[in-house]
Backbone as ProteinMPNN parsed JSONL, in Angstrom:
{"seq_chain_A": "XXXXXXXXXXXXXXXXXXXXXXXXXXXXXXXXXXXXXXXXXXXXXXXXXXXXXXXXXXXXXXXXXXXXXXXXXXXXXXXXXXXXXXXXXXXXXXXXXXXXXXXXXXXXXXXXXXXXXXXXXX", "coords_chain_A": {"N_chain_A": [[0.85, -1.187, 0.0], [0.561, 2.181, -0.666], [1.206, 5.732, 0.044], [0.155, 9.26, -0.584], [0.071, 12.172, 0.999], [-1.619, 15.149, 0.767], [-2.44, 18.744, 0.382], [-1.812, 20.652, 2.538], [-1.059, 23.562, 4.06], [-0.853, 26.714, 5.181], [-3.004, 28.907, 6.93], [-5.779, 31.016, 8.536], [-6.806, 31.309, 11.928], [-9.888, 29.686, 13.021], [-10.439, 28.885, 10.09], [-11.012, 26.453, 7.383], [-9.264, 23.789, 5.927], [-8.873, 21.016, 3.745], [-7.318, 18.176, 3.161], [-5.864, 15.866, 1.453], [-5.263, 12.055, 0.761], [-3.817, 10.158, -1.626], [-4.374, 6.882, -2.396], [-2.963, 3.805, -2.977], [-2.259, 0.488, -4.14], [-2.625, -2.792, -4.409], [-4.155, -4.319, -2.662], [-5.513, -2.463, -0.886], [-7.765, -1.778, -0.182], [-8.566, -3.519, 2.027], [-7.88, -2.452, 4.758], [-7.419, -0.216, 7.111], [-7.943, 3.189, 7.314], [-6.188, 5.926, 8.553], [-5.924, 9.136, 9.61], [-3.076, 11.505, 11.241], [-1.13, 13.266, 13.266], [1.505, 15.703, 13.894], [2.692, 17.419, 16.076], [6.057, 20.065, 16.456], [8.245, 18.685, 18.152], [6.328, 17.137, 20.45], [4.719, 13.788, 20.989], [3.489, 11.665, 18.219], [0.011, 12.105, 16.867], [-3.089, 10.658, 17.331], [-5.585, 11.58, 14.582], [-7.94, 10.567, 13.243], [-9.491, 7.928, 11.73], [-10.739, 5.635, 9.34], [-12.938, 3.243, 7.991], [-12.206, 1.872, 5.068], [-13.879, 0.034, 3.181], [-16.741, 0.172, 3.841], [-17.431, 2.752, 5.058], [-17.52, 3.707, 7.823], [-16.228, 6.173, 10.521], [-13.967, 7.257, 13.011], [-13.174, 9.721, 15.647], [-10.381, 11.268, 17.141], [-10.296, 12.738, 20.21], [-9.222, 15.193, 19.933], [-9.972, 16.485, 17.944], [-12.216, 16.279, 16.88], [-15.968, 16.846, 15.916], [-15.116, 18.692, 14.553], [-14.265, 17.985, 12.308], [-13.845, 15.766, 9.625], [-13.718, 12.966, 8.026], [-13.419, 11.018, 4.903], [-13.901, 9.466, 2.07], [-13.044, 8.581, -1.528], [-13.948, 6.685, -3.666], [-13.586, 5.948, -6.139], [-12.009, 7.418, -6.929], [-10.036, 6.562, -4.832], [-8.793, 7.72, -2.881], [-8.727, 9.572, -0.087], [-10.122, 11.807, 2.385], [-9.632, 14.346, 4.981], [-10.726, 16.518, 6.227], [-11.213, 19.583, 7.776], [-11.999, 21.984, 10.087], [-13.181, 25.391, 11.487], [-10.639, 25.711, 12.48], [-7.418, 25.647, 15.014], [-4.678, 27.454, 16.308], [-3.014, 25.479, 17.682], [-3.71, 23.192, 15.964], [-1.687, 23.262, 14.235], [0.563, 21.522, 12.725], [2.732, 18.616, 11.606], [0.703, 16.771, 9.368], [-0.038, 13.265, 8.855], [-1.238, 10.775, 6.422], [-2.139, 6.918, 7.129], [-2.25, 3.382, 6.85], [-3.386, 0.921, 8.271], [-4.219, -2.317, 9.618], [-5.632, -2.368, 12.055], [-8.683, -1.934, 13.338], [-9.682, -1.226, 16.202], [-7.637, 0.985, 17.642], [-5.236, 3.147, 18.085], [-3.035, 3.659, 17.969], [0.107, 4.77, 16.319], [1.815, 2.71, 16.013], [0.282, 0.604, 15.519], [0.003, 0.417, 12.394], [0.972, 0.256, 9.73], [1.702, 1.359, 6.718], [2.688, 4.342, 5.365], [2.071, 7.627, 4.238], [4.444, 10.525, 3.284], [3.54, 12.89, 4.912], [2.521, 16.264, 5.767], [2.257, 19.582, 5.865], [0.522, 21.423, 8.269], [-0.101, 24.992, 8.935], [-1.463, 27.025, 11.428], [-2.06, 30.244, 11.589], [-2.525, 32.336, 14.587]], "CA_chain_A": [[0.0, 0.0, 0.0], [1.45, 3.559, -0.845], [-0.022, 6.707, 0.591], [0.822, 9.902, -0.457], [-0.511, 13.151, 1.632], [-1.222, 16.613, 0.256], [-3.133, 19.722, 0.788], [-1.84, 21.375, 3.522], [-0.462, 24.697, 3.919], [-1.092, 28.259, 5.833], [-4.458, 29.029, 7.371], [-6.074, 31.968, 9.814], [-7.58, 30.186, 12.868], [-11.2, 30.166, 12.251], [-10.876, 28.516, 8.608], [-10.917, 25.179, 7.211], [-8.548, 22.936, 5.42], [-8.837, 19.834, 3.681], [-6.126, 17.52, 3.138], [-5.879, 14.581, 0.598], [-4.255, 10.709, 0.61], [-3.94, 9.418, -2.288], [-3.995, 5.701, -1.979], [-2.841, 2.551, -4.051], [-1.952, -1.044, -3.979], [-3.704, -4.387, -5.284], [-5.276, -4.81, -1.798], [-5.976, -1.09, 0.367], [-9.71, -1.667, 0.561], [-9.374, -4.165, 3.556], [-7.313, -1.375, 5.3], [-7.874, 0.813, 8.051], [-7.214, 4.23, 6.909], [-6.066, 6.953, 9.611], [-4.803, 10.139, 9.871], [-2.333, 11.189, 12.458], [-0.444, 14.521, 13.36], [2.956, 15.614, 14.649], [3.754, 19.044, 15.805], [6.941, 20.405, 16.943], [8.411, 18.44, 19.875], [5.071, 16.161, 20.053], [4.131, 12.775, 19.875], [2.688, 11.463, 17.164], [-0.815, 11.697, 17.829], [-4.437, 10.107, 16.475], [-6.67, 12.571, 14.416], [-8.985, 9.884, 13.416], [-9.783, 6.942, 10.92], [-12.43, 5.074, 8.442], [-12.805, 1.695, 7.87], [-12.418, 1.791, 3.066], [-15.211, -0.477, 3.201], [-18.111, 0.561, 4.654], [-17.17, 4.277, 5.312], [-17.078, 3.957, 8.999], [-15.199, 6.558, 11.141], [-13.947, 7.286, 14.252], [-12.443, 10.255, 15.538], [-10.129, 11.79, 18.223], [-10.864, 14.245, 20.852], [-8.953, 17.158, 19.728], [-10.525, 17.313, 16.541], [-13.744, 15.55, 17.329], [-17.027, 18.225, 16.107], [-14.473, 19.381, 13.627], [-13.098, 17.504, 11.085], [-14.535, 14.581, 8.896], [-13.141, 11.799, 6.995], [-13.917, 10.496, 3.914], [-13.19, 8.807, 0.958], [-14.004, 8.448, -2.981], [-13.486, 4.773, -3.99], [-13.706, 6.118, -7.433], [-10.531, 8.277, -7.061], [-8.637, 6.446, -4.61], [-8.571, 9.086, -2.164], [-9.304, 9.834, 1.613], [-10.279, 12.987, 2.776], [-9.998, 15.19, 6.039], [-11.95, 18.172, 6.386], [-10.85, 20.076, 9.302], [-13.129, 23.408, 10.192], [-12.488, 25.984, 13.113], [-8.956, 25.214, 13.294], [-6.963, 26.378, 16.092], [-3.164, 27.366, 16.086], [-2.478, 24.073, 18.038], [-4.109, 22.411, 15.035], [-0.38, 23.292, 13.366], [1.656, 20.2, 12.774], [2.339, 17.803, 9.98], [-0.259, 15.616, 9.017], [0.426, 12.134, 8.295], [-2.171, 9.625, 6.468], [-1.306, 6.061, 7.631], [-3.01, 2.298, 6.71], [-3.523, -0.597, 9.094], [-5.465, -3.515, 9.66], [-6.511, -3.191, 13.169], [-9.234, -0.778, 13.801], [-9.636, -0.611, 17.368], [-6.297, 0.954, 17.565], [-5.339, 4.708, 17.483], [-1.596, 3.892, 18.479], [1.151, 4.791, 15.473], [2.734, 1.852, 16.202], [-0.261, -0.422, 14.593], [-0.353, 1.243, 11.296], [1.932, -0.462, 8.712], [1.858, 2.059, 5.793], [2.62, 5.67, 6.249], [2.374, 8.486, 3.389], [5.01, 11.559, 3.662], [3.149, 14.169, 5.794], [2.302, 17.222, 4.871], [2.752, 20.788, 7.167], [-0.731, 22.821, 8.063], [0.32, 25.841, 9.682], [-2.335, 28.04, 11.37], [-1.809, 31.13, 12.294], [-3.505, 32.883, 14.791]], "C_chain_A": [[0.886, 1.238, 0.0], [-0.007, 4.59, -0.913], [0.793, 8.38, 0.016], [-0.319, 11.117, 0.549], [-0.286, 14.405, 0.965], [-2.459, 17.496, 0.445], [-2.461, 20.888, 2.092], [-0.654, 22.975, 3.472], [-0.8, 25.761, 4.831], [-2.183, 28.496, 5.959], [-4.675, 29.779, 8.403], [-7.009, 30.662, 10.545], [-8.854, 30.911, 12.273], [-11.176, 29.282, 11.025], [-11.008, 27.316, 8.639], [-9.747, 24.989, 6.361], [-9.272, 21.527, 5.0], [-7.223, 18.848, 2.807], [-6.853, 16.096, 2.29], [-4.996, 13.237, 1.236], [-4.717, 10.225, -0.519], [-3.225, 8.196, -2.47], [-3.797, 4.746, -2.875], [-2.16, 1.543, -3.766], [-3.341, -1.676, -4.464], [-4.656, -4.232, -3.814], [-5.66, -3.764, -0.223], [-7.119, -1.568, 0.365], [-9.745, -2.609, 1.691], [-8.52, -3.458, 4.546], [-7.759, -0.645, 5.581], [-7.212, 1.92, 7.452], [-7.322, 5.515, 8.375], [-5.104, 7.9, 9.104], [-4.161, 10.651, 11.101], [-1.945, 12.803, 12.324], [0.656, 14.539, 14.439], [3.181, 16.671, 15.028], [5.386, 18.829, 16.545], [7.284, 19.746, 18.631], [7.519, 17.419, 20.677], [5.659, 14.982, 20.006], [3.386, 12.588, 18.564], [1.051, 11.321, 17.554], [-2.222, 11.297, 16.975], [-5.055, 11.067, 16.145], [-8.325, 11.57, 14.069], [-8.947, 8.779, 12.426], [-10.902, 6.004, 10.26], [-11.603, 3.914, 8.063], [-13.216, 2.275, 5.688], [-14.075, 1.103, 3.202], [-16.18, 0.046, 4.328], [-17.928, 2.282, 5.208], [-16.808, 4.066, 6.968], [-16.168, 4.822, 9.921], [-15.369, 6.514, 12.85], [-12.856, 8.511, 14.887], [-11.568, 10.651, 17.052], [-10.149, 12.671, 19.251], [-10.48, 15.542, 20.498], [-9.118, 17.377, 18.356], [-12.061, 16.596, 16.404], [-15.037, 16.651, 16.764], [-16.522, 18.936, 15.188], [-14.122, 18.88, 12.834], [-14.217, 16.112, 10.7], [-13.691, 13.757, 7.683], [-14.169, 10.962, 5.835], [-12.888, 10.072, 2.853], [-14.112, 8.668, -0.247], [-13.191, 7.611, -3.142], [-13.263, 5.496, -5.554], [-11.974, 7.234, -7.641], [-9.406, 7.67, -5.724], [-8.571, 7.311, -3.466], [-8.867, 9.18, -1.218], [-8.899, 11.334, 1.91], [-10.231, 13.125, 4.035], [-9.639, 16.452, 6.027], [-11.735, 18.594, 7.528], [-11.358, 21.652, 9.517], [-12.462, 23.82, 11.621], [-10.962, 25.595, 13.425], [-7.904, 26.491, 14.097], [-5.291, 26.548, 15.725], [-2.454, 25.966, 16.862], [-2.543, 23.406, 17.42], [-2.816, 22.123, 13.995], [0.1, 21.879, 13.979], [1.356, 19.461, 11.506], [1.617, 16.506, 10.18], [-0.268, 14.384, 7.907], [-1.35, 10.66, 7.533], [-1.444, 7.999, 6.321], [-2.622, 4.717, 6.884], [-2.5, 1.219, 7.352], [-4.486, -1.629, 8.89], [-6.144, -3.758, 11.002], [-7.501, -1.932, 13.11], [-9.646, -0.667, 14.737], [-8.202, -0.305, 18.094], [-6.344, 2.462, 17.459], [-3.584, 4.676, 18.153], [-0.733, 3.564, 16.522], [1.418, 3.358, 15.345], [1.673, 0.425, 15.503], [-0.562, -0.119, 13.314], [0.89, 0.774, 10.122], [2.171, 0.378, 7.801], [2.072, 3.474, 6.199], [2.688, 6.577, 4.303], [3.565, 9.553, 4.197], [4.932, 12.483, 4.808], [3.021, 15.212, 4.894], [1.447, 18.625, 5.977], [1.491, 21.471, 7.025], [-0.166, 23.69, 8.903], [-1.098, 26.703, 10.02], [-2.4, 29.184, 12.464], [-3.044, 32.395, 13.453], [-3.953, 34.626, 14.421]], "O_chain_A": [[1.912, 1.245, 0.68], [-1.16, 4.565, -1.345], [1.987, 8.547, 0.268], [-1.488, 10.774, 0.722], [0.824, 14.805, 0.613], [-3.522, 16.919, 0.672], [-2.999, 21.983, 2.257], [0.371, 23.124, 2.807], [-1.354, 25.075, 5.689], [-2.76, 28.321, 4.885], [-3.973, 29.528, 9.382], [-7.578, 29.66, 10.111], [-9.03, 31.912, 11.579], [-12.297, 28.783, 10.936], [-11.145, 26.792, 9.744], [-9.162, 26.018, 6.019], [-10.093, 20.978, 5.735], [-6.395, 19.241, 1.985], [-7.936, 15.534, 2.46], [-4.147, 13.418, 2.11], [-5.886, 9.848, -0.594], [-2.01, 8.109, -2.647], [-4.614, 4.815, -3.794], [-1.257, 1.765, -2.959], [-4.481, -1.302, -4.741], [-5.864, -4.031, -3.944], [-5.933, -4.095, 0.931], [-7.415, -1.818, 1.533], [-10.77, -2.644, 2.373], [-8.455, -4.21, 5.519], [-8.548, -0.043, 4.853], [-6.05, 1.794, 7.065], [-8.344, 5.832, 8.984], [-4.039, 7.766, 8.501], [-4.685, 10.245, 12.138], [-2.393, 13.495, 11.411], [0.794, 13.826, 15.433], [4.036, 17.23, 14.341], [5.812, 17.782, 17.033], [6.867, 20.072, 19.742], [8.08, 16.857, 21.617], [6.694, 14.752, 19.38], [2.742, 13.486, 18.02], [0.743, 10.53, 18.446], [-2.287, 11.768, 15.84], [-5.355, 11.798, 17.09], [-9.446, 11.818, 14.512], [-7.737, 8.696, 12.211], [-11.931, 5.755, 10.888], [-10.412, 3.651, 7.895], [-14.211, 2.851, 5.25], [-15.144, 1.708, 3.294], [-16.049, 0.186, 5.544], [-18.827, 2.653, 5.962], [-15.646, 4.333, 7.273], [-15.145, 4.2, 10.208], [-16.23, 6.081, 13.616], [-11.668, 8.298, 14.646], [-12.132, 10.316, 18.093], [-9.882, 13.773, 18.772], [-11.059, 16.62, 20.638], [-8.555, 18.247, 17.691], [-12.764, 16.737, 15.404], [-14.981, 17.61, 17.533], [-17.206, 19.877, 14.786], [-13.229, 19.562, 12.332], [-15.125, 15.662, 11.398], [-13.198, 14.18, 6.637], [-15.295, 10.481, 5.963], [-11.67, 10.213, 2.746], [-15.342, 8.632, -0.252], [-11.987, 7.627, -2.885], [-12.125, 5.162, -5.883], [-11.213, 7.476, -8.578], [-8.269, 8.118, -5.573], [-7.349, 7.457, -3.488], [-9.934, 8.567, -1.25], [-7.816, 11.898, 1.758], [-10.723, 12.17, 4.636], [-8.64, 17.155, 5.876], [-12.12, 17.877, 8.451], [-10.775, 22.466, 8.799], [-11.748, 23.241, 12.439], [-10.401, 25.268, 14.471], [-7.726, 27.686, 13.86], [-4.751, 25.792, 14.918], [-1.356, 25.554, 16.487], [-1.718, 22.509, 17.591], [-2.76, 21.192, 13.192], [0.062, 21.359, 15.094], [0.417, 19.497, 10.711], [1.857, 15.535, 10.898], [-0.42, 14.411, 6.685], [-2.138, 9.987, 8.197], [-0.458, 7.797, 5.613], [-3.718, 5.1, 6.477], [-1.432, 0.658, 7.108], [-5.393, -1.67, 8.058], [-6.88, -4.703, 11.289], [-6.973, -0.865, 12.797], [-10.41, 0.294, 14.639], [-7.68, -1.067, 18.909], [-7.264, 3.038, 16.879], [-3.083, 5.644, 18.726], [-0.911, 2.602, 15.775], [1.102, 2.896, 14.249], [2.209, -0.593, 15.064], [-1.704, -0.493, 13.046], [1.778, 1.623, 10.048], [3.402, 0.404, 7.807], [1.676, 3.833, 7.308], [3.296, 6.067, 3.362], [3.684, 9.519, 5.422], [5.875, 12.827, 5.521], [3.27, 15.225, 3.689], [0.391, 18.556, 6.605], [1.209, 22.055, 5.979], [0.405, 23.118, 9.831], [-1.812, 27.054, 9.081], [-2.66, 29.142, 13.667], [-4.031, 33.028, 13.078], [-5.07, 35.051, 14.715]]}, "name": "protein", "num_of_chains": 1, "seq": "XXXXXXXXXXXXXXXXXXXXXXXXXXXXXXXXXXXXXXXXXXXXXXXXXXXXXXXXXXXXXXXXXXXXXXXXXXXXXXXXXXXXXXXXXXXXXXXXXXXXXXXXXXXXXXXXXXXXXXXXXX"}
């Protein structure tokens, strides 16, 4: 599975962002898809994740009410939509693919795209 991540860039708090993965291999659809974030100095930490099949998400508290995941089977692609974002919301954002989904630890996540830096200024 190969992930890449893109969208992200410079943002007043208050706005939105959305951020891409574009995903491929013979067999991503039975793969957990998550995204993750890193700032400065940070763990790595859970933003949230969807089950390919069946849409399913699940998200983490500090973006919980804000942000939404998705995906178009037809392009390959997983989305998060991130609204109201705060200047803590800065850090690079990683989309990742596993196979467990009751899991929000890095460390079960087998695939990783690049990252990709939102900055938001307040």
């Amino acid at each position: 599975v190969q992930l890449q991540a893109s969208g992200g860039g410079l943002v007043q708090a208050g706005g939105s962002l959305r951020l891409s993965c574009a995903v491929s291999g013979r067999t991503f659809r039975r793969y957990v898809m998550g995204w993750f974030r890193q700032a400065p100095g940070k763990e790595r930490e859970f933003v949230g994740r969807i089950l390919w099949n069946g849409g399913s998400t699940y998200y983490g508290d500090s973006v919980k009410g804000r942000s939404t995941i998705s995906r178009d089977d037809a392009k390959n692609t997983m989305y998060l939509q991130m609204n109201s974002l705060k200047p803590d919301d800065t850090a690079v954002y990683y989309c990742a693919a596993g196979l467990s989904y009751y899991t929000q630890a890095p460390s079960d996540y087998d695939y990783w795209g690049q990252g990709t830096l939102v900055t938001v200024s307040s």
